[in-house]
C-alpha positions in Angstrom: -22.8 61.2 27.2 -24.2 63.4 24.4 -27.0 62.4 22.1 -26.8 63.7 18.9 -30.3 64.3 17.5 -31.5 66.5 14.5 -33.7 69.1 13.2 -36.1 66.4 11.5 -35.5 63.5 14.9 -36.4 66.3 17.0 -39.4 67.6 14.8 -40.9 63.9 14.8 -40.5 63.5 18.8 -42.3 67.2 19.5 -44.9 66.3 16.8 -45.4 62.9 18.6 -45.9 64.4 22.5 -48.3 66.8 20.7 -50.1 64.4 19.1 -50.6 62.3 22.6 -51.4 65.9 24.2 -54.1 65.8 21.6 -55.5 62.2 22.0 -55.8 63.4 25.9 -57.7 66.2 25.0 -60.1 64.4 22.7 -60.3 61.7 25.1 -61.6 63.6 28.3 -64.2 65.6 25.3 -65.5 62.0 25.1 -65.4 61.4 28.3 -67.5 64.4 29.3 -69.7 64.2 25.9 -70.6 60.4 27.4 -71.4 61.8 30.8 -73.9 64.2 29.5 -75.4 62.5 26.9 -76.2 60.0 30.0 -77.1 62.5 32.1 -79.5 64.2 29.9 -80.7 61.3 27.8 -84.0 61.3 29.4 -84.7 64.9 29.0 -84.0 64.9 25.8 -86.5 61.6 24.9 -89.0 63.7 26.7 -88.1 66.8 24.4 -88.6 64.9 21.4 -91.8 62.8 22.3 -93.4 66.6 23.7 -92.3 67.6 19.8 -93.8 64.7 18.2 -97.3 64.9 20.4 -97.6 68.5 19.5 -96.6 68.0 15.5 -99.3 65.1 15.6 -101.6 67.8 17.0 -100.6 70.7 14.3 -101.4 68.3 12.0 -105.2 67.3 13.4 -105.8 71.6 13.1 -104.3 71.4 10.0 -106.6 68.9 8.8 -109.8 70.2 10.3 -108.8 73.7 8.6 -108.3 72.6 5.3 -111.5 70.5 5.4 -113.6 73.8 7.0 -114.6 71.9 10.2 -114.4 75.4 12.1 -110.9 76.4 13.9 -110.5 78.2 17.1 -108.5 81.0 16.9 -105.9 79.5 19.8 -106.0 76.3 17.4 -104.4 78.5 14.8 -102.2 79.9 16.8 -100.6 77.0 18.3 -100.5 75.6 14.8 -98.6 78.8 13.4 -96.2 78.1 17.1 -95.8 74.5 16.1 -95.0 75.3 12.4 -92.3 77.7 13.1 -90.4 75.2 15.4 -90.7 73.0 12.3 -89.4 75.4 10.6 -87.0 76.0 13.1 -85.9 71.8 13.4 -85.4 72.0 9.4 -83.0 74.9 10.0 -80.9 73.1 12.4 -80.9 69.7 10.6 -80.0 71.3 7.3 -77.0 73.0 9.3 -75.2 69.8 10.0 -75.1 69.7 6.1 -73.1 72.5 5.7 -69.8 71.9 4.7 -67.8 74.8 6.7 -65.4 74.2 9.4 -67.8 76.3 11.7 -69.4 76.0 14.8 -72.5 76.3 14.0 -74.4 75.4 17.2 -72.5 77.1 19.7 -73.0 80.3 17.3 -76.5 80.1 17.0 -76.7 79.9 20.9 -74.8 82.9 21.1 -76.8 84.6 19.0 -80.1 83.1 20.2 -79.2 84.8 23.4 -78.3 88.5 21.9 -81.2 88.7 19.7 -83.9 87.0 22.2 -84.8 85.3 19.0 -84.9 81.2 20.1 -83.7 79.1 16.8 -84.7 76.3 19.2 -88.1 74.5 19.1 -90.4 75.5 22.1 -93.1 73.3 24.1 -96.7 75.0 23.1 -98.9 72.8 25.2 -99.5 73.1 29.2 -97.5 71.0 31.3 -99.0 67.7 32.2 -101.8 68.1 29.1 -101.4 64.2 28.0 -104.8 65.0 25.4 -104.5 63.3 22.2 -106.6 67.0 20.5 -106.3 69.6 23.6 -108.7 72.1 22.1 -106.4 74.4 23.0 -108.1 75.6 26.1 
């Protein structure tokens, strides 16, 4: 028995296979997107609570600078540390706005790591320092 198929038939029916080659593909991404995001969920609540604590502290120096209420020196640095991850948050939220097909994240990993430059925000209090104003010490 011969089937007698066509150009266009057999266009469709290679289109079609590729197409459920490419809803496998995108289903295990999703699958292993799920599994991280519930693996890491917890680290990355802690990330941002850490971010807020120490933007709610930036804040307090800020405040005491501008009203001349005297300013340690490793106050003002931790508020310049914690104003260039701002800086650095802004960056990355303003890069999901762009509208290129590019890769954005994965790029500025890669070039995070060439340059030893760290577009990422970074934790500027001691570990376990639960102090609503550490002073810093």
């Amino acid at each position: 028995m011969k089937l007698i198929v066509n150009k266009q038939q057999l266009d469709i029916l290679v289109k079609s296979i590729n197409d459920l080659e490419s809803l496998k593909k995108l289903k295990i991404w999703f699958n292993k997107s799920i599994i991280y995001i519930q693996d890491n969920w917890e680290k990355l609540q802690d990330s941002t609570k850490l971010e807020k604590k120490e933007t709610i502290i930036a804040f307090s120096i800020l405040k005491k600078y501008i009203l001349n209420q005297g300013v340690t020196v490793k106050e003002l640095t931790f508020l310049k540390h914690q104003s260039l991850d701002l800086v650095k948050i802004f960056f990355l939220i303003c890069t999901r706005f762009v509208p290129l097909p590019l890769p954005i994240l994965p790029t500025l990993i890669w070039i995070s790591k060439k340059t030893k430059f760290n577009f990422f925000p970074n934790s500027h209090l001691k570990n376990g320092d639960e102090t609503k104003n550490p002073n810093l010490n």
